[in-house]
C-alpha positions in Angstrom: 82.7 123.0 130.3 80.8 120.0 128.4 78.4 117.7 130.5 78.5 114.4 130.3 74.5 112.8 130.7 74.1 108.9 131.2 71.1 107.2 131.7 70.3 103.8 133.2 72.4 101.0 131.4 73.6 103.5 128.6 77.1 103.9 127.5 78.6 107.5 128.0 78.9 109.8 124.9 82.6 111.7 124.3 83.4 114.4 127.2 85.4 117.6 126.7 86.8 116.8 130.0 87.4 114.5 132.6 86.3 111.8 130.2 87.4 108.6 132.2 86.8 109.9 136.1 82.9 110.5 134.2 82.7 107.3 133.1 83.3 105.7 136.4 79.8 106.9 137.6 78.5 105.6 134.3 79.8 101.6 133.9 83.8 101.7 135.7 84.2 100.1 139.2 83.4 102.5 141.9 86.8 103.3 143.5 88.6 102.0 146.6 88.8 105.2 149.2 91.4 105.8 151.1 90.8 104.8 154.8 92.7 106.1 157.9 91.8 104.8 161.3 91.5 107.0 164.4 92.4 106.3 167.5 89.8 105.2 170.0 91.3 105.2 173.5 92.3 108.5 174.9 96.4 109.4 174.9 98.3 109.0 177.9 98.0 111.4 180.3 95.3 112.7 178.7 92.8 114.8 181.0 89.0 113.7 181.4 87.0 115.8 178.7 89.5 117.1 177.8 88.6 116.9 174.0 92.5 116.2 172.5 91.5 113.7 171.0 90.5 111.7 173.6 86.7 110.9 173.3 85.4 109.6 169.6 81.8 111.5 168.8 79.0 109.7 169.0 81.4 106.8 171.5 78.6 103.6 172.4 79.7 104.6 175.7 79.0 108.0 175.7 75.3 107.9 174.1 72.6 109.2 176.4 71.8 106.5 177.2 75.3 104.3 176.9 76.3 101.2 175.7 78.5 99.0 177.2 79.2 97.2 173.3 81.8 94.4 175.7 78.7 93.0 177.0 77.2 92.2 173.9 80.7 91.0 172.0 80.7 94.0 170.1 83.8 96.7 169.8 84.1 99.8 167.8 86.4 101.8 165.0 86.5 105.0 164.0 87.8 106.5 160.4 88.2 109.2 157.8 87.3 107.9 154.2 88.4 110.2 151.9 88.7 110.4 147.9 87.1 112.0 145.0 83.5 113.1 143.9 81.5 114.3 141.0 78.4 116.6 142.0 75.6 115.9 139.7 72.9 117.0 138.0 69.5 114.4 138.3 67.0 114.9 134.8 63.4 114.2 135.0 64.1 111.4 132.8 66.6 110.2 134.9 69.5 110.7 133.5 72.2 112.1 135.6 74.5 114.9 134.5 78.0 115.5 135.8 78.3 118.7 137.1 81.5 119.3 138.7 84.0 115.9 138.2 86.3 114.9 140.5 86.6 117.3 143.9 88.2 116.2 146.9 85.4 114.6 150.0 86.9 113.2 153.5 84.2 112.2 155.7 84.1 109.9 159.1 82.8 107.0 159.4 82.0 104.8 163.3 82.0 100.9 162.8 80.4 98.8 165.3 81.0 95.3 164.6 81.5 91.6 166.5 84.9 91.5 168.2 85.6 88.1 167.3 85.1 87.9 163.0 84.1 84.1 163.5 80.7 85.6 165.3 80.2 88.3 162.1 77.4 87.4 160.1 78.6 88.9 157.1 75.5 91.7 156.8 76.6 95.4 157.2 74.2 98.0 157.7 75.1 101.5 156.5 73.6 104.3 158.0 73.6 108.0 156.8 73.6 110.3 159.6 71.0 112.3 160.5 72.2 116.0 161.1 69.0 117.6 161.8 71.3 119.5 165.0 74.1 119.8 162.9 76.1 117.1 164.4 76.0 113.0 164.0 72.7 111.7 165.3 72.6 107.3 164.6 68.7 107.3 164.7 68.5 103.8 162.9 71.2 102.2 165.4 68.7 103.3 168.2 65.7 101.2 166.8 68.0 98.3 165.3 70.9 97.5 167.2 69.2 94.4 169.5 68.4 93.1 166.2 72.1 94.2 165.0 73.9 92.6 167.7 71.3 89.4 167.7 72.0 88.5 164.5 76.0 89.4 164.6 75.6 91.9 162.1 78.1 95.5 161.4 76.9 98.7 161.7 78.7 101.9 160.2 77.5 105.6 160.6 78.9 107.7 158.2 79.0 111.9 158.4 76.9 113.6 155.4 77.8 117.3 155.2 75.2 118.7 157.7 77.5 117.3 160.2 80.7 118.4 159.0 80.1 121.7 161.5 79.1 119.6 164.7 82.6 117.3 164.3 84.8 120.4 163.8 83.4 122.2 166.8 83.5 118.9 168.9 87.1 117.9 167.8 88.5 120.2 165.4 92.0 117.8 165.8 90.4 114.5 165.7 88.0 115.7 162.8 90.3 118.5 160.8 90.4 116.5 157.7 86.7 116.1 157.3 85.5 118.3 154.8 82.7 118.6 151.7 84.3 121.5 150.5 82.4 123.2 147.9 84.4 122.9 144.0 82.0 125.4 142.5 81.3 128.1 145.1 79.3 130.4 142.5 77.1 127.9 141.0 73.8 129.5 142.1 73.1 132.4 144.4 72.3 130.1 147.1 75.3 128.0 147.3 77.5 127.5 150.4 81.2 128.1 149.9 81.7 126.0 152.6 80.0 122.5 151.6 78.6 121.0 148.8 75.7 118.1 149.1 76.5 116.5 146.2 80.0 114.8 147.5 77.8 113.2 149.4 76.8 110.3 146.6 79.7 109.2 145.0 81.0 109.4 148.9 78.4 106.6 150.1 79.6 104.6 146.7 82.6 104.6 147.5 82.2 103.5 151.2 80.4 100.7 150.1 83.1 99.7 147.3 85.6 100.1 150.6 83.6 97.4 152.9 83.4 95.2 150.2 87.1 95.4 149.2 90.2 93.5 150.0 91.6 96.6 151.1 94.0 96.0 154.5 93.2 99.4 155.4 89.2 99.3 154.8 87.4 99.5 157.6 86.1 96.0 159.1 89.1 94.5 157.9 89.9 91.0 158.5 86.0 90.7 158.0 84.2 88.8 155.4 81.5 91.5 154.1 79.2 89.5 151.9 75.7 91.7 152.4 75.2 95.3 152.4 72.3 97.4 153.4 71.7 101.5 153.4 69.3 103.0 155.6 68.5 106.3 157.4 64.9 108.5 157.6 64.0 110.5 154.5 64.8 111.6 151.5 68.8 110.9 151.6 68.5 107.1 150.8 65.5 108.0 147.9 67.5 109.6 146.4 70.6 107.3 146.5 68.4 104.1 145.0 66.8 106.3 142.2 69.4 108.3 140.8 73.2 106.5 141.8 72.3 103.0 142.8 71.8 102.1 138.9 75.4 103.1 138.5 77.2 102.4 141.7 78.4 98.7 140.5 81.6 97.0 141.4 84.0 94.9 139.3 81.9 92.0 137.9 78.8 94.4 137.9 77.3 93.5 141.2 75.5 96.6 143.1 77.7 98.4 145.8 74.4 97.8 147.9 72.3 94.6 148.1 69.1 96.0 149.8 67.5 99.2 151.6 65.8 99.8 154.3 64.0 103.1 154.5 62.0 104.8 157.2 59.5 107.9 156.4 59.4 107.5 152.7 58.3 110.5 151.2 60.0 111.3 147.7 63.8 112.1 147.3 65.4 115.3 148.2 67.9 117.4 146.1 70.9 115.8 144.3 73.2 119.2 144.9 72.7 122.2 146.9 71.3 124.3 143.6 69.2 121.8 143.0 65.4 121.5 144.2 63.5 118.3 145.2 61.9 116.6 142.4 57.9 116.9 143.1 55.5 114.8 143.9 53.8 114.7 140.4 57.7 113.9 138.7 58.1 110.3 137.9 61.2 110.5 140.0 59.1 111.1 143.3 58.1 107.1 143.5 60.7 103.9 144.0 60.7 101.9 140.9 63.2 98.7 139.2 65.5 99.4 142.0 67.1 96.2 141.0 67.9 95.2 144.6 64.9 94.6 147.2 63.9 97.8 149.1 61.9 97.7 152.3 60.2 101.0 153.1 58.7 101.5 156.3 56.2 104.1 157.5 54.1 104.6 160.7 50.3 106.0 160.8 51.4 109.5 162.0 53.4 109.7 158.3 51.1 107.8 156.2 49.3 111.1 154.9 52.6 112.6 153.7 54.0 109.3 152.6 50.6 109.1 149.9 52.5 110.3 147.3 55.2 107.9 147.3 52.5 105.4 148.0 52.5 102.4 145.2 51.8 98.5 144.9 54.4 96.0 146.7 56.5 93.6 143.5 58.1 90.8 143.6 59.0 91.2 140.2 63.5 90.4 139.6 63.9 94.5 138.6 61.9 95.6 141.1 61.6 93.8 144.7 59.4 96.2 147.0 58.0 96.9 149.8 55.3 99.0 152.1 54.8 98.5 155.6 52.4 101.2 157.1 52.3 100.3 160.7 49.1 101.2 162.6 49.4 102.3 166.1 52.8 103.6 165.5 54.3 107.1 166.0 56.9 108.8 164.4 58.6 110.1 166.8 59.7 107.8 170.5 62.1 107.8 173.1 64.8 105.3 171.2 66.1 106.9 168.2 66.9 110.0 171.0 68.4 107.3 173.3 71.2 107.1 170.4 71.9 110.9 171.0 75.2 111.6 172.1 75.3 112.6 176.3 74.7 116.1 177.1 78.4 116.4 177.6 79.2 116.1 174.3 76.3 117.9 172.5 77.2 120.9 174.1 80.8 120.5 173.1 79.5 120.6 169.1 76.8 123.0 169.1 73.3 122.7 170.0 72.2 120.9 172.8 68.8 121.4 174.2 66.3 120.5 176.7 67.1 118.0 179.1 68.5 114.1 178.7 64.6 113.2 179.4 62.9 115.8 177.0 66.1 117.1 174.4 64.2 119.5 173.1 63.8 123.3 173.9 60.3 123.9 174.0 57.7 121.4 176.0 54.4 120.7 174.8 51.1 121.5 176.6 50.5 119.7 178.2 53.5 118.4 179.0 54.2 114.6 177.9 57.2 112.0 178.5 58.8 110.7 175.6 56.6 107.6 174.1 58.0 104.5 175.6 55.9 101.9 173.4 58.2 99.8 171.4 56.4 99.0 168.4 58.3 100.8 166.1 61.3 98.9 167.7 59.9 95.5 166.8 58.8 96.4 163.3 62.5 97.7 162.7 64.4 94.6 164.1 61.1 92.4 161.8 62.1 94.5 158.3 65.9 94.2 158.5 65.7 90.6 158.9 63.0 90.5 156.5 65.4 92.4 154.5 68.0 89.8 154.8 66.3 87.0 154.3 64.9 88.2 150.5 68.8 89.5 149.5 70.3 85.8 150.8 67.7 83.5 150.4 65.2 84.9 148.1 62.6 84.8 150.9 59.8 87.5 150.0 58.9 89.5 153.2 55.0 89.4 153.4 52.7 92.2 152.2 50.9 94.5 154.8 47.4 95.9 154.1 47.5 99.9 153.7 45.9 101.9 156.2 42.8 103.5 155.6 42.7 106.9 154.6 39.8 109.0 153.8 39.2 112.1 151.4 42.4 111.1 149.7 40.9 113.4 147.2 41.1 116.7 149.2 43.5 118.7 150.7 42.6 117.1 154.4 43.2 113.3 154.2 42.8 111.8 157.5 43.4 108.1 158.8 40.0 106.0 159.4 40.5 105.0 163.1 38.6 102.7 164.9 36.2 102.4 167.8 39.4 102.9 170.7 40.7 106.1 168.1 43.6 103.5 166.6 44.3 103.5 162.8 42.1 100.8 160.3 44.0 98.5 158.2 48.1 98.9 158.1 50.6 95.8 159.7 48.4 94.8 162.6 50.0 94.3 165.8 48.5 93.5 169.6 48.9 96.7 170.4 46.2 97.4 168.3 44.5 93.7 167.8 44.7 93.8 171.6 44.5 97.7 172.6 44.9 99.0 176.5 45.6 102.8 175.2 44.6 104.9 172.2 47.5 105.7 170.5 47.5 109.8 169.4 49.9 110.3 166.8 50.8 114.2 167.9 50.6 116.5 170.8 49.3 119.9 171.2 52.4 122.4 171.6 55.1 124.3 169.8 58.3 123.1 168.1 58.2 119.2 167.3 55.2 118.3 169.6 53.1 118.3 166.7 55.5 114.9 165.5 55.5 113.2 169.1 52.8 110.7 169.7 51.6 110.2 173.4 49.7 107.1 174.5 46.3 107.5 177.1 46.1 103.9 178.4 42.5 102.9 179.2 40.6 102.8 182.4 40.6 100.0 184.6 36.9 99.6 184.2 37.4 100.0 180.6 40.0 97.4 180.2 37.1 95.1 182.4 34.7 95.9 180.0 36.6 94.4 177.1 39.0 91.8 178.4 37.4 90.6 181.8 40.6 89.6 183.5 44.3 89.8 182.9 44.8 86.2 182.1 42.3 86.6 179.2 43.9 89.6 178.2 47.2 87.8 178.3 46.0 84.9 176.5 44.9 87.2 173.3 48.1 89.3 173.3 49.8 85.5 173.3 47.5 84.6 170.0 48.4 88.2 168.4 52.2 87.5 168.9 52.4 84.0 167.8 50.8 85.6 164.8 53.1 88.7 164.3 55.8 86.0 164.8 54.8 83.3 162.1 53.9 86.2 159.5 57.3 87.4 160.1 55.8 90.9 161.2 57.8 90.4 165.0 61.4 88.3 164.9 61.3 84.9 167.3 63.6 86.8 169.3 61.4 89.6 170.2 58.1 87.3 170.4 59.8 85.5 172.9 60.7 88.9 174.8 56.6 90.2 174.6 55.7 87.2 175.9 58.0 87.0 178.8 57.1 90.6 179.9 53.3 89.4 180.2 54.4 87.0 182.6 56.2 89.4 184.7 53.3 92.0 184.9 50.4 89.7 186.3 47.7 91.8 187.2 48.6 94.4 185.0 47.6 95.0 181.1 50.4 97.7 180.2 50.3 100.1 177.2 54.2 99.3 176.5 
């Protein structure tokens, strides 16, 4: 079999096969899916959890902690996308190869969207699932959807293969025709003859081509998608704006996606399963000429693995960027987990642990509750519309200051921290402008305590020391706010909600 290898804004060379489904990837329109709505109410007579096919995974309603979407004007769809997908090969030069042209993908996608399509806004964010338990976990729709649903925006979580095996074991009905079915099972000694990662690419393409379409089918039909935005945590969405982004274009030439919005950068991951991540010393490892703003978003606890995808914010056409480093925050909090499907439901695909409050088997020691403090909340709902306004209007987000790191020349970097044991430098917020707790950003313990933050609010005598009284303490977390708000580091919306919340605690200076 003959490769075909393309690089950025190069014409394909002559292929011994497949010639014309390889030059789609290359400079053809991506291709129109095929899109086949499931049903989202249960059948008559259908018996409570009874699984045929009566509850749709991952259901607002059924998170653990649910969502009544009604309240809010919001409903939600459920589909299978399917179609066809080269696996690829990714060069140090970046040039992609085609590996394996043209296998079969059907994946499942959940659409939450305005009920009434005069309220849409036109923006839909895409996210790719994360499938750290093998099953669909919407960690971005639990830190964006108030901003989501303020601003009358789409959401659609797709399935990636790791949660192919969570869906089947779920609903194996509902989800039968979901399936990354491996084309080449002998490719490398390593490969799954199951699934194959790289369908995954051409898949998220071709979902985007679908929600921009005129398709009667598509999902979010009868909608008018003008803006679309990818996002998830890691290396999935890297990967996407470096290596198939350049090449994802629609008829006209106009990207599939107008913008990204990225949480833990830290290099991309592997473009099929034989593959291995590029390193961080490969010129592939950093974000550059994405052509299409990208916002990438770190807190302190990941700033020392993020230092090799660290590099300078542009507002250059080519290559519109980004860095927020926020200090104070942790990576992991109680509302991505609030975005977890119930108990119920986790059990019925594989791999539920812990308890609703702690969802994880082992406990840290001591034990902790899950961090409560919002700030990686506000900076969330502050980046997507920060997002929005540079893709519509041309409005540049602002730059944030890099935290300070130390001994960035040794194998120990650590983060410079002031005198309460907060981070130095980063996006500045009241919570650290203003502190009432030292924010830790792990916890002694097995498993993933070593990712949760935990907050130790200060003493009452402490808080006297430094602040005197609640009203003056009140007073500067007012000046920090109107701040955050007018450097477009906290949305109006969310500086009017801060402020509120002082007013309802007098007498109290809370962590939270």
């Amino acid at each position: 079999m003959t490769r075909q290898t393309f690089g950025r804004g190069t014409l394909p060379v002559a292929a011994a096969i497949c010639s014309s489904v390889i030059a789609l990837a290359a400079d053809d329109p991506v291709p129109v899916p095929t899109s086949t709505p499931l049903p989202m109410t249960a059948p008559a007579g259908a018996a409570p959890y009874s699984y045929y096919p009566t509850f749709t995974f991952l259901k607002a309603s059924r998170l653990l902690k649910p969502q009544d979407l009604s309240q809010s004007g919001y409903t939600e769809d459920e589909f299978v996308i399917s179609g066809k997908a080269n696996v690829y090969d990714w060069e140090p030069s970046g040039a992609l190869t085609v590996k394996t042209a043209a296998a079969p993908y059907a994946t499942r996608v959940l659409v939450r969207h305005p009920a009434d399509p005069a309220k849409f806004s036109g923006t839909v964010v895409v996210e790719i699932s994360n499938s750290a338990r093998q099953w669909d976990w919407s960690m971005m729709w639990g830190y964006l959807w108030p901003q989501i649903m303020e601003h009358g925006d789409a959401w659609v979580g797709v399935t990636m293969p790791g949660g192919v095996t969570g869906l089947k074991k779920y609903d194996h009905i509902r989800y039968r025709a979901v399936s990354f079915k491996n084309p080449a099972p002998g490719g490398c000694p390593t490969a799954n003859p199951d699934s194959e990662d790289g369908l995954k690419w051409d898949m998220l393409s071709q979902l985007g081509a679908a929600l921009k379409s005129d398709s009667p089918d598509r999902p979010l039909a009868g909608f008018k998608v003008q803006y679309l935005y990818m996002t998830t945590q890691g290396a999935d969405v890297v990967t996407y704006i470096s290596a198939i982004h350049p090449h994802a274009k629609l008829a006209g030439g106009k990207p599939v996606y107008d913008g990204y919005l990225v949480k833990t950068i830290a290099g991309p991951g592997r473009i099929n399963q034989c593959a291995t991540p590029p390193a961080k010393s490969d010129p592939r490892y950093v974000i550059h000429n994405a052509g299409v703003p990208v916002i990438a978003m770190l807190s302190q606890s990941e700033v020392l693995g993020g230092l090799a995808a660290r590099r300078p914010d542009s507002d250059e056409p080519g290559d519109r960027y980004r860095l927020f480093e926020i200090a104070g925050a942790q990576h992991l909090d109680i509302y991505p987990y609030q975005a977890f499907p119930n108990f119920i439901d986790q059990a019925q695909a594989g791999n539920a642990q812990g308890t609703p409050e702690w969802p994880f088997n082992a406990r840290c020691t001591p034990e902790i509750q899950m961090n409560e403090v919002p700030l990686l909340n506000y900076s969330f709902h502050a980046a997507l519309a920060n997002l929005d306004q540079w893709v519509r209007k041309g409005i540049a987000p602002p730059k944030g200051a890099r935290i300070q790191v130390k001994d960035t020349d040794t194998e120990n970097p650590t983060v410079v921290l002031d005198q309460y044991g907060n981070g130095v430098g980063g996006v500045r917020t009241f919570y650290v402008d203003v502190p009432t707790a030292t924010y830790y950003m792990s916890s002694p313990g097995p498993g993933n305590c070593g990712e949760f933050g935990r907050s130790a609010p200060f003493e009452w005598s402490r808080l006297e020391s430094i602040y005197g009284n609640y009203k003056n303490y009140a007073g500067k977390v007012v000046q920090s706010v109107d701040r955050s708000q007018k450097e477009r580091w906290f949305t109006d919306y969310d500086a009017r909600k801060i402020k509120a919340e002082l007013k309802v605690t007098p007498g109290t200076a809370k962590s939270n």
